[in-house]
PDB file of N, CA, C and O in Angstrom:
ATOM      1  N   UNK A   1       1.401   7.604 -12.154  1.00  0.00           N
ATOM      2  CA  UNK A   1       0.136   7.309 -11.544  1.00  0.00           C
ATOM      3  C   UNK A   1      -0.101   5.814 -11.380  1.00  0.00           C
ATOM      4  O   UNK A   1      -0.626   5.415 -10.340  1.00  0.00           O
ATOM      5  N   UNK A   2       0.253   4.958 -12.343  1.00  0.00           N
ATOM      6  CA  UNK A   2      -0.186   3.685 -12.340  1.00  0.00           C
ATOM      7  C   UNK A   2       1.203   2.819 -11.743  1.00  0.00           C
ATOM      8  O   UNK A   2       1.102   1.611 -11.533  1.00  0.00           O
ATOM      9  N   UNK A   3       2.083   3.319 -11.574  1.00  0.00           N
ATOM     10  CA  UNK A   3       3.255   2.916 -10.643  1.00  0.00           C
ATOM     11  C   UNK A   3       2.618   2.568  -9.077  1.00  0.00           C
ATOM     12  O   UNK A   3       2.148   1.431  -9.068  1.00  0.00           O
ATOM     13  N   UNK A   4       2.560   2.888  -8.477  1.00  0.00           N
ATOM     14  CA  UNK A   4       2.224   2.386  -6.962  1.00  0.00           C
ATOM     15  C   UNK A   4       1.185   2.279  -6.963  1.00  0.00           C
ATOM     16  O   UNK A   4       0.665   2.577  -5.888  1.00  0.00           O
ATOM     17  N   UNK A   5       0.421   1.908  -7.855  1.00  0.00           N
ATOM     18  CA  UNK A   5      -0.718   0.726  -7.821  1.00  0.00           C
ATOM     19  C   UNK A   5       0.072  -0.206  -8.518  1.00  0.00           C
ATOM     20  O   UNK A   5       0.036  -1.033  -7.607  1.00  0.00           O
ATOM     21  N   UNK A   6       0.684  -0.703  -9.286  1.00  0.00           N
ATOM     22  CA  UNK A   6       1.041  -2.055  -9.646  1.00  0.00           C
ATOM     23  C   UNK A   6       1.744  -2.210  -8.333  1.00  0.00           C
ATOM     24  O   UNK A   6       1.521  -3.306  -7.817  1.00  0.00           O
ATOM     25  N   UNK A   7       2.750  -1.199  -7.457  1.00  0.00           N
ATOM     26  CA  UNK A   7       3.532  -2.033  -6.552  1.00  0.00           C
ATOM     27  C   UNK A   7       2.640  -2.193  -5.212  1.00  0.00           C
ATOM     28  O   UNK A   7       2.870  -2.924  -4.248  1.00  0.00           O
ATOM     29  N   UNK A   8       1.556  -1.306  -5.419  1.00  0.00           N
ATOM     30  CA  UNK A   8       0.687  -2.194  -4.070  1.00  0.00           C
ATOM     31  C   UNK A   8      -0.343  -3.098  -4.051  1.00  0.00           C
ATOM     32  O   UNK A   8      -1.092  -3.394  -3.121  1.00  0.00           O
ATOM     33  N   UNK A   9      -0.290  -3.602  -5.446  1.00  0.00           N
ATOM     34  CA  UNK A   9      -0.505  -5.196  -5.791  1.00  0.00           C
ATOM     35  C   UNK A   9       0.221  -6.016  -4.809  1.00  0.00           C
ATOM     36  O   UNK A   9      -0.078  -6.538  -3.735  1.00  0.00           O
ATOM     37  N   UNK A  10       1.094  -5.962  -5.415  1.00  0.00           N
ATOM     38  CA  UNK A  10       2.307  -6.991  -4.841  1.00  0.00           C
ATOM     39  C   UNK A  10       2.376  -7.292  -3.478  1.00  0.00           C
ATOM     40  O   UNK A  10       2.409  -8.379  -2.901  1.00  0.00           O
ATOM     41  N   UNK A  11       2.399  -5.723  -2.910  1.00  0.00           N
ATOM     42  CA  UNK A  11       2.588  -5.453  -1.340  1.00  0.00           C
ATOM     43  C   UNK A  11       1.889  -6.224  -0.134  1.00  0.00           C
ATOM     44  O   UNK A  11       2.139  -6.864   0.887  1.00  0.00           O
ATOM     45  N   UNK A  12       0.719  -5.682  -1.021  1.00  0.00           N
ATOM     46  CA  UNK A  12      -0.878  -6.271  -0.017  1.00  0.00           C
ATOM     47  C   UNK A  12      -1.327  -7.188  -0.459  1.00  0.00           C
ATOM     48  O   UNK A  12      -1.935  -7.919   0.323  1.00  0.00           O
ATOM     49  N   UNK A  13      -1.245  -7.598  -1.939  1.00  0.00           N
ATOM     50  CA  UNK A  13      -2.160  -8.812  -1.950  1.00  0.00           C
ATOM     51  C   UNK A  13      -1.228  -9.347  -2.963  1.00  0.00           C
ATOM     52  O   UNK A  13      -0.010  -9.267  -2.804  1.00  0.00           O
ATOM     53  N   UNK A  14      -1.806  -9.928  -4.070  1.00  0.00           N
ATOM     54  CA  UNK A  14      -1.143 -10.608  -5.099  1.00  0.00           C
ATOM     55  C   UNK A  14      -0.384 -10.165  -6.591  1.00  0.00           C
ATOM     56  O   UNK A  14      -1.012  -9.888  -7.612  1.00  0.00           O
ATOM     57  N   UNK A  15       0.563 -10.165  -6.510  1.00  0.00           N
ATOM     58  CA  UNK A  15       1.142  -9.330  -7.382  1.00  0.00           C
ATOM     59  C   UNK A  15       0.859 -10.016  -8.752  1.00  0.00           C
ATOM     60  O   UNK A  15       1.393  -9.382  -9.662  1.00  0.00           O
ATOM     61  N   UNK A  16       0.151 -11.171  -9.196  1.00  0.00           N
ATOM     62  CA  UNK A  16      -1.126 -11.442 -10.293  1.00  0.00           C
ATOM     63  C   UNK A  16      -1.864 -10.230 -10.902  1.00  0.00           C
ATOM     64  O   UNK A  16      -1.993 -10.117 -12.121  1.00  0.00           O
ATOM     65  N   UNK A  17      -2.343  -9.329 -10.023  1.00  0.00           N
ATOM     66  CA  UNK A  17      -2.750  -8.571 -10.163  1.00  0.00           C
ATOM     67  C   UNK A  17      -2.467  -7.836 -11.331  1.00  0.00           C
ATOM     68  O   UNK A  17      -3.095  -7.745 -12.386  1.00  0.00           O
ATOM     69  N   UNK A  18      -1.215  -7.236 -10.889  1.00  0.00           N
ATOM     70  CA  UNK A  18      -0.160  -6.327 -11.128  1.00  0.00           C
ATOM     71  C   UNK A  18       0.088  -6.761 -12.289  1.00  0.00           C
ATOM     72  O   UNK A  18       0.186  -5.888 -13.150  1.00  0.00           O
ATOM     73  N   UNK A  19       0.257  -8.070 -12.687  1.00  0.00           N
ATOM     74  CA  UNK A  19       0.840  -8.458 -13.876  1.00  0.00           C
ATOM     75  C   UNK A  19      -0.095  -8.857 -14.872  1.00  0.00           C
ATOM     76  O   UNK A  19       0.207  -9.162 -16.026  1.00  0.00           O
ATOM     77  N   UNK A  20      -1.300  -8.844 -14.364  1.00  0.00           N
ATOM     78  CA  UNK A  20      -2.579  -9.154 -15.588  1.00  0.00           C
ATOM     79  C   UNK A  20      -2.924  -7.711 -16.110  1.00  0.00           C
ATOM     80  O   UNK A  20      -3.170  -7.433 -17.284  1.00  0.00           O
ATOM     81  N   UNK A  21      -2.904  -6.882 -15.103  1.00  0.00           N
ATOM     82  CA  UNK A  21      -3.324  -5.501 -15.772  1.00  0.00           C
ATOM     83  C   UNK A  21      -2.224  -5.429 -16.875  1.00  0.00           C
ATOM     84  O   UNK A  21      -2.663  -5.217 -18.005  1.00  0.00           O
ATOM     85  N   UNK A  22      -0.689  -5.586 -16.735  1.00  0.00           N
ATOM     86  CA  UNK A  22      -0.001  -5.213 -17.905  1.00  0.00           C
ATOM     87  C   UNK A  22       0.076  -6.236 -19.067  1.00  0.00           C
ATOM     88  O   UNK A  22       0.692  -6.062 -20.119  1.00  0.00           O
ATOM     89  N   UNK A  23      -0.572  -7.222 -18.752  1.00  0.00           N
ATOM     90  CA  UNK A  23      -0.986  -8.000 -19.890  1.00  0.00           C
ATOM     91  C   UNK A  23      -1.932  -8.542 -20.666  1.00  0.00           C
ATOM     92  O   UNK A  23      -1.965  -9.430 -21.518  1.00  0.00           O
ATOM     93  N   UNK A  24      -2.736  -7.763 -20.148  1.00  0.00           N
ATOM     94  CA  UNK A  24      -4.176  -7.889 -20.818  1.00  0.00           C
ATOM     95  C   UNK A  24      -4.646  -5.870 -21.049  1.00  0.00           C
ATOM     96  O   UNK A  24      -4.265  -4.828 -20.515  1.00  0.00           O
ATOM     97  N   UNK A  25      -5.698  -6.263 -22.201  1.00  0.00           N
ATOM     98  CA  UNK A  25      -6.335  -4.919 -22.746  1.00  0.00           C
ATOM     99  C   UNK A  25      -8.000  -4.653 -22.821  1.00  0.00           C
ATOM    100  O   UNK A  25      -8.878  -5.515 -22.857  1.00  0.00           O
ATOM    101  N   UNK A  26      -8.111  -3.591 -22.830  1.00  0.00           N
ATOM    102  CA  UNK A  26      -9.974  -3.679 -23.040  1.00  0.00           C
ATOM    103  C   UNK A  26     -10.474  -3.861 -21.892  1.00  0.00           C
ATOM    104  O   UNK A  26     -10.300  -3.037 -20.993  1.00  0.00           O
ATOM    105  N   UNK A  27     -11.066  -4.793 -21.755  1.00  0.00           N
ATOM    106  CA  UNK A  27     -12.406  -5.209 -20.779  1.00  0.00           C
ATOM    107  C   UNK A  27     -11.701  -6.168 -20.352  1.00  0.00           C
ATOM    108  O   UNK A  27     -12.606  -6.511 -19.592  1.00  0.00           O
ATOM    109  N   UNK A  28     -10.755  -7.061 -20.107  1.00  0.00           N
ATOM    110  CA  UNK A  28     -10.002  -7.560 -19.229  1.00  0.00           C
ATOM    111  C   UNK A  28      -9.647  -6.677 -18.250  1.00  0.00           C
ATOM    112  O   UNK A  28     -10.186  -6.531 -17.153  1.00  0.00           O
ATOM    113  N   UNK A  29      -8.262  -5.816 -18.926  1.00  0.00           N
ATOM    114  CA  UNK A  29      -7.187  -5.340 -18.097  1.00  0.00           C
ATOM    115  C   UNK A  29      -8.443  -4.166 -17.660  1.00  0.00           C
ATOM    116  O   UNK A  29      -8.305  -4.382 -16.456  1.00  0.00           O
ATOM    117  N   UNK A  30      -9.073  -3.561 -17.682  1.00  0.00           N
ATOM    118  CA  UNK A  30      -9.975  -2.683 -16.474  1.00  0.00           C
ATOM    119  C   UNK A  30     -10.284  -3.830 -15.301  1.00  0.00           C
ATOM    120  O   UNK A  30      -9.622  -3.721 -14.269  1.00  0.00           O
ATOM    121  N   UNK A  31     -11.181  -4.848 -15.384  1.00  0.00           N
ATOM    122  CA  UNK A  31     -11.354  -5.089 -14.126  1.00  0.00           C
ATOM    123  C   UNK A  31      -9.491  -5.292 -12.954  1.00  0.00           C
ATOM    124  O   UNK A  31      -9.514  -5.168 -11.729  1.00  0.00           O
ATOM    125  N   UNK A  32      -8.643  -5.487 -13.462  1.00  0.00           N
ATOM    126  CA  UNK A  32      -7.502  -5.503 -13.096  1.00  0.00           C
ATOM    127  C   UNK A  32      -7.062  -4.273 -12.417  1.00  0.00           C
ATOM    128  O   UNK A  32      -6.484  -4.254 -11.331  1.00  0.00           O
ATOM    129  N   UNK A  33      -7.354  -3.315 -13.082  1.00  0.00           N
ATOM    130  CA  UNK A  33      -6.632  -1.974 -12.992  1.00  0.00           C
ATOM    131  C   UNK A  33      -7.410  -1.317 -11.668  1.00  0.00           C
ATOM    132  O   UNK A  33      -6.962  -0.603 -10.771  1.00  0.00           O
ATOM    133  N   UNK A  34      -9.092  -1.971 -11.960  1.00  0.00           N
ATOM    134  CA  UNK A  34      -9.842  -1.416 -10.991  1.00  0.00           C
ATOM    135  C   UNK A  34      -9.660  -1.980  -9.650  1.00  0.00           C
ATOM    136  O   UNK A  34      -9.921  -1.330  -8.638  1.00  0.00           O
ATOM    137  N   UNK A  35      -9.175  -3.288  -9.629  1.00  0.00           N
ATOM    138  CA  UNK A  35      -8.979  -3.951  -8.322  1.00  0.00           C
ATOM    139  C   UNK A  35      -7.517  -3.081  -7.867  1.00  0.00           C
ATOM    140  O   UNK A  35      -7.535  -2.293  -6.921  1.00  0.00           O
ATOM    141  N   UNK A  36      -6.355  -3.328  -8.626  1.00  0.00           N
ATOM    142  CA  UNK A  36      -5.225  -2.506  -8.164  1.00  0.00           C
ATOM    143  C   UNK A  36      -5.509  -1.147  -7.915  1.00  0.00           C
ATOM    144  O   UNK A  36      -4.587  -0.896  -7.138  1.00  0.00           O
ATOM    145  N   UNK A  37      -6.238   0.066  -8.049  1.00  0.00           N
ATOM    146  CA  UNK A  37      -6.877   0.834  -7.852  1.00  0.00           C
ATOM    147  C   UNK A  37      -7.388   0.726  -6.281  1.00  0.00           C
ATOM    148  O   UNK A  37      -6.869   1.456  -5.436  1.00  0.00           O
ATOM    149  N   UNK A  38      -8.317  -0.115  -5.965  1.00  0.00           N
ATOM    150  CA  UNK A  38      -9.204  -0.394  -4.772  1.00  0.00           C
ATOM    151  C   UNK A  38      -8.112  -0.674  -4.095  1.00  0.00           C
ATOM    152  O   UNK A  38      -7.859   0.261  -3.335  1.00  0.00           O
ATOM    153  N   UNK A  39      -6.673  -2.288  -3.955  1.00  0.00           N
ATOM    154  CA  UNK A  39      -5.845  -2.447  -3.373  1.00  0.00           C
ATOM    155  C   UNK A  39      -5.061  -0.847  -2.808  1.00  0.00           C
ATOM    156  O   UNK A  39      -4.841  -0.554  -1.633  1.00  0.00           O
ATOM    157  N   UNK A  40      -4.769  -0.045  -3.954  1.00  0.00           N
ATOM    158  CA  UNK A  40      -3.996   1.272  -3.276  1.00  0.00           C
ATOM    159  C   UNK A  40      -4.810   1.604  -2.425  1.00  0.00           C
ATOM    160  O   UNK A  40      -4.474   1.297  -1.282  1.00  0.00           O
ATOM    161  N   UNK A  41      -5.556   2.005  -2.507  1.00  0.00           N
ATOM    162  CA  UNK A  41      -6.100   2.889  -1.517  1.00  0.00           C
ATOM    163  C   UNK A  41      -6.407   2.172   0.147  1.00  0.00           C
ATOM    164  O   UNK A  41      -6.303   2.666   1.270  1.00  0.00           O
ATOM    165  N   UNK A  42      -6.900   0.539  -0.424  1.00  0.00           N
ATOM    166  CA  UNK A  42      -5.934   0.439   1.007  1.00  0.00           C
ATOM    167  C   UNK A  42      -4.786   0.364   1.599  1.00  0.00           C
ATOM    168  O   UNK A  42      -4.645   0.051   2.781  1.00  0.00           O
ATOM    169  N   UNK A  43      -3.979   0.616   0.903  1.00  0.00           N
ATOM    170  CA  UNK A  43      -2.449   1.014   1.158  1.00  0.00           C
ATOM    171  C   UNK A  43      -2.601   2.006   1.795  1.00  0.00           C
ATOM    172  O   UNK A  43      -2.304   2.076   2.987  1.00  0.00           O
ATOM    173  N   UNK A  44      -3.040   2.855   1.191  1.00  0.00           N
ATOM    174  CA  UNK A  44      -2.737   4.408   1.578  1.00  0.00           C
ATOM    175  C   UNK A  44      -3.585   3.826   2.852  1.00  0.00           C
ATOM    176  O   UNK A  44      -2.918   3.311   3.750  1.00  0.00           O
ATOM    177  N   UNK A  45      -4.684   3.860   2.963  1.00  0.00           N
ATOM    178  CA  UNK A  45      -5.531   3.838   4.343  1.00  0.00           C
ATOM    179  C   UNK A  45      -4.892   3.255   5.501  1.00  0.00           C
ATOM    180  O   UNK A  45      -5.282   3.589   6.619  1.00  0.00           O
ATOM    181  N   UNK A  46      -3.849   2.327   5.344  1.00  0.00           N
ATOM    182  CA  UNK A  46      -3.107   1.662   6.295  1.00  0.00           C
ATOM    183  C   UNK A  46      -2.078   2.425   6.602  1.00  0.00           C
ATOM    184  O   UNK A  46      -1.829   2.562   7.800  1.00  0.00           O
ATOM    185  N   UNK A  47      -1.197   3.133   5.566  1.00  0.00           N
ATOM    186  CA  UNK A  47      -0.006   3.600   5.864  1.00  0.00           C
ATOM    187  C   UNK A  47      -0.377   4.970   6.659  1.00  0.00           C
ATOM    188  O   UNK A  47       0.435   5.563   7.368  1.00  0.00           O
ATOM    189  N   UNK A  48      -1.560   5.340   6.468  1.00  0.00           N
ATOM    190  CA  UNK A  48      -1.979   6.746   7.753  1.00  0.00           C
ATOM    191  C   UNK A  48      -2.353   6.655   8.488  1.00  0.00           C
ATOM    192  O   UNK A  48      -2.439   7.581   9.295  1.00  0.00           O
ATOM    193  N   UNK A  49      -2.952   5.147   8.745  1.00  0.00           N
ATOM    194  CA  UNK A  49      -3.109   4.388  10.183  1.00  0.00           C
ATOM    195  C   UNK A  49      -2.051   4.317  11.360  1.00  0.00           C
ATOM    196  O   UNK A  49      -2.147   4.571  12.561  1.00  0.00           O
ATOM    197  N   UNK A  50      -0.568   3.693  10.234  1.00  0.00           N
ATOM    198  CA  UNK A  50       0.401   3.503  10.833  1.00  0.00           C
ATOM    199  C   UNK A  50       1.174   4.868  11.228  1.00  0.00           C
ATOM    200  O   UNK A  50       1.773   5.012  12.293  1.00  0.00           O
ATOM    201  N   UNK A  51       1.069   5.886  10.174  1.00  0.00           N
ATOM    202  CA  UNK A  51       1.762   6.977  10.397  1.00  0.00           C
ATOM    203  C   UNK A  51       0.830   8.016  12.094  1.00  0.00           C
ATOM    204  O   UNK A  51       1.428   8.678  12.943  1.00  0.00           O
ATOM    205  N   UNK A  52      -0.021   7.869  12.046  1.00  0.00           N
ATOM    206  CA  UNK A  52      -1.022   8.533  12.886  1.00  0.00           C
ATOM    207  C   UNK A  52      -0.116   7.684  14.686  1.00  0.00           C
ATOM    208  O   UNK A  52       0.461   8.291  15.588  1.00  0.00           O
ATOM    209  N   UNK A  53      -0.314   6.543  14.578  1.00  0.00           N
ATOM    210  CA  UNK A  53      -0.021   5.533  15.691  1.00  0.00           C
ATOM    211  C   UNK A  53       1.034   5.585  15.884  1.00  0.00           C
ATOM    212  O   UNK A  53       1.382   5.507  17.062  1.00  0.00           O
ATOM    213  N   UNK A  54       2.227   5.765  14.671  1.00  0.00           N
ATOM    214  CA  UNK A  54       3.501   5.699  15.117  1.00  0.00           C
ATOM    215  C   UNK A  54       3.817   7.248  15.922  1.00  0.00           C
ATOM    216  O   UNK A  54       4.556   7.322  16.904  1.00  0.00           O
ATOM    217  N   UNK A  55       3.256   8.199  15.433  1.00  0.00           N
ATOM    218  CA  UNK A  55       2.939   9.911  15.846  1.00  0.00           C
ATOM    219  C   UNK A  55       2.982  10.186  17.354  1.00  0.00           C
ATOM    220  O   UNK A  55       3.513  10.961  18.149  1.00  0.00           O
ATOM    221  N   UNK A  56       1.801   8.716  17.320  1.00  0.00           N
ATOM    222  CA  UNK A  56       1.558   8.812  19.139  1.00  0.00           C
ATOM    223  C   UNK A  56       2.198   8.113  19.626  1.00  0.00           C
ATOM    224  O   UNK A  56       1.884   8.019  20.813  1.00  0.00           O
ATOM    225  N   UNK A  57       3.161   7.384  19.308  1.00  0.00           N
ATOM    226  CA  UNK A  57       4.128   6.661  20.286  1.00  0.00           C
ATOM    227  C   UNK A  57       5.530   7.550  20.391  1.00  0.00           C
ATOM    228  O   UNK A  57       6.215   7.213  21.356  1.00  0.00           O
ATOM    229  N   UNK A  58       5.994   8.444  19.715  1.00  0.00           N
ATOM    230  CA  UNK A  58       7.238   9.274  19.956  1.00  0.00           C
ATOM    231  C   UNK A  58       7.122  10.045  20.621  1.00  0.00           C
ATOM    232  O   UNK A  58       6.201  10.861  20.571  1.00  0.00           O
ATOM    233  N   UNK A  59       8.301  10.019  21.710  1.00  0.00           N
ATOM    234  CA  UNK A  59       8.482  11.233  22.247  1.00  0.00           C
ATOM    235  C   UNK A  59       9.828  12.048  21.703  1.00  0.00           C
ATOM    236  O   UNK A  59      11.013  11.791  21.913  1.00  0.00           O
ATOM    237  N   UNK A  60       9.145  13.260  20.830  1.00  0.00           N
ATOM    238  CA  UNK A  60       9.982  14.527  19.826  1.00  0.00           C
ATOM    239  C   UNK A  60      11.364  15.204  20.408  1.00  0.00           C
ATOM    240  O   UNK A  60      12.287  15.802  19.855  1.00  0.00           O
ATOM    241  N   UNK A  61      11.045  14.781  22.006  1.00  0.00           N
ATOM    242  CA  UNK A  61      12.243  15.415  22.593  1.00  0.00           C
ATOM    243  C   UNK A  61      13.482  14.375  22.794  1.00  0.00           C
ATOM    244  O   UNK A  61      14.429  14.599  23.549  1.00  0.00           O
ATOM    245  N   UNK A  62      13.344  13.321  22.081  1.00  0.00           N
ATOM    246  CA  UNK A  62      14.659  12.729  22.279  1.00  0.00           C
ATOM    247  C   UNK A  62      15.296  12.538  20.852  1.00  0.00           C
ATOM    248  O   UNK A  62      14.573  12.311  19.882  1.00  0.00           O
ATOM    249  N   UNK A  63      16.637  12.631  20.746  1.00  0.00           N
ATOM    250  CA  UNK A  63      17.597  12.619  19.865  1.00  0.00           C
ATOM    251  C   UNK A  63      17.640  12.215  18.503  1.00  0.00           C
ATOM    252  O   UNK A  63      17.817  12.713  17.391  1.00  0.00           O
ATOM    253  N   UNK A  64      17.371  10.939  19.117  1.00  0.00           N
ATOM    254  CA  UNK A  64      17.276   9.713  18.206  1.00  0.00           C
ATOM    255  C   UNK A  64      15.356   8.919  18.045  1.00  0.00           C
ATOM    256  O   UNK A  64      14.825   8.419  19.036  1.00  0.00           O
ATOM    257  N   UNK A  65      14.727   8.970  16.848  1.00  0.00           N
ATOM    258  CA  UNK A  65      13.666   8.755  16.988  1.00  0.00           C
ATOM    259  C   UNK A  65      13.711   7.058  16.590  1.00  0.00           C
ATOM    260  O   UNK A  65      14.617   6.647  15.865  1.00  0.00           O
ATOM    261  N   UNK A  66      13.070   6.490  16.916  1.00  0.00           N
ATOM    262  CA  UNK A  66      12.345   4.971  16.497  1.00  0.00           C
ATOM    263  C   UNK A  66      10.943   4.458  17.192  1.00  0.00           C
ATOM    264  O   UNK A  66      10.476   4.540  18.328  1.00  0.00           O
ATOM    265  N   UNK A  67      10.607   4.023  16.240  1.00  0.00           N
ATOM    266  CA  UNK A  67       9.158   3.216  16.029  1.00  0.00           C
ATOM    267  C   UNK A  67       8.950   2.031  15.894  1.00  0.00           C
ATOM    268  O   UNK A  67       9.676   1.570  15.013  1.00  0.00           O
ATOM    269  N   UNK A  68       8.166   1.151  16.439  1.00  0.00           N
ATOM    270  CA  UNK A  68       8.075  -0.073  15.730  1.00  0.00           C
ATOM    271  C   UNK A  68       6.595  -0.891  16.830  1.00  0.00           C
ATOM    272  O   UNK A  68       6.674  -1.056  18.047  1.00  0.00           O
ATOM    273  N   UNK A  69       5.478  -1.243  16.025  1.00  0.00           N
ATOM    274  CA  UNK A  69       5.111  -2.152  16.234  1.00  0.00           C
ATOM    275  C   UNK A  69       4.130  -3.234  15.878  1.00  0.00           C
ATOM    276  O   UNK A  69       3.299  -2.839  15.061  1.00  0.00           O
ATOM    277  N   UNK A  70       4.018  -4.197  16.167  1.00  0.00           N
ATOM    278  CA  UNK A  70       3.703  -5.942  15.706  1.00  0.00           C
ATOM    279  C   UNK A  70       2.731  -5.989  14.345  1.00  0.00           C
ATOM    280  O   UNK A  70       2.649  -6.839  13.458  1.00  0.00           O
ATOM    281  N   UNK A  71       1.746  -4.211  14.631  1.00  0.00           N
ATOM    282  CA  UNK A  71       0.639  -4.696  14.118  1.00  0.00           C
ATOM    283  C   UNK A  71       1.039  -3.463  12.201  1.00  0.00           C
ATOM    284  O   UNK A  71       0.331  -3.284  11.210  1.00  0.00           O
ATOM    285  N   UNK A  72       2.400  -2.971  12.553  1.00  0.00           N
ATOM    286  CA  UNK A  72       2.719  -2.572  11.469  1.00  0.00           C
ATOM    287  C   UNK A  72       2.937  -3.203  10.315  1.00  0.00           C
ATOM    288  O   UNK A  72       3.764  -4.101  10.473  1.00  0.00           O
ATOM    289  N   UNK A  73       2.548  -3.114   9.233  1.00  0.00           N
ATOM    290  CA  UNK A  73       2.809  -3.623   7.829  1.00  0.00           C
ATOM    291  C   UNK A  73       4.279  -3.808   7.591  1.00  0.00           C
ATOM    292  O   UNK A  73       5.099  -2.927   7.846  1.00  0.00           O
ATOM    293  N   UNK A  74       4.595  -5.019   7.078  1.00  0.00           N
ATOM    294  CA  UNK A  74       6.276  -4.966   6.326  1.00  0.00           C
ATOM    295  C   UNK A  74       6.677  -3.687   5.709  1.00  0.00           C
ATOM    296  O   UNK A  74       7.786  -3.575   5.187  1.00  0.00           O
TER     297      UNK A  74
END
């Protein structure tokens, strides 16, 4: 569970993040956990952005599929 929120620290914003939650306890490491928390979920919110957009750019009837564009995330 707490795996891809530390790595979408890193991803999207500052992977500080990521590394204060595992080094701090109590009432530190929550506000940490809660921001990496908030960061996932805009992960997720982006990556079904991208998945939705990339959806509508394929056409299913050809062989070989590819996607790609500018405003996609690394």
């Amino acid at each position: 569970m707490i795996g891809p929120r530390i790595n979408a620290g890193g991803r999207i914003k500052s992977p500080y993040d990521s590394l204060n939650a595992l080094l701090y306890s109590g009432e530190q490491q929550i506000k940490y956990l809660e921001n990496l928390d908030s960061i996932n979920e805009e992960r997720k919110q982006m990556q079904e952005d991208m998945f939705k957009m990339a959806e509508e750019m394929l056409d299913l009837e050809q062989k070989f599929l590819f996607c790609a564009h500018e405003d996609f995330h690394e």
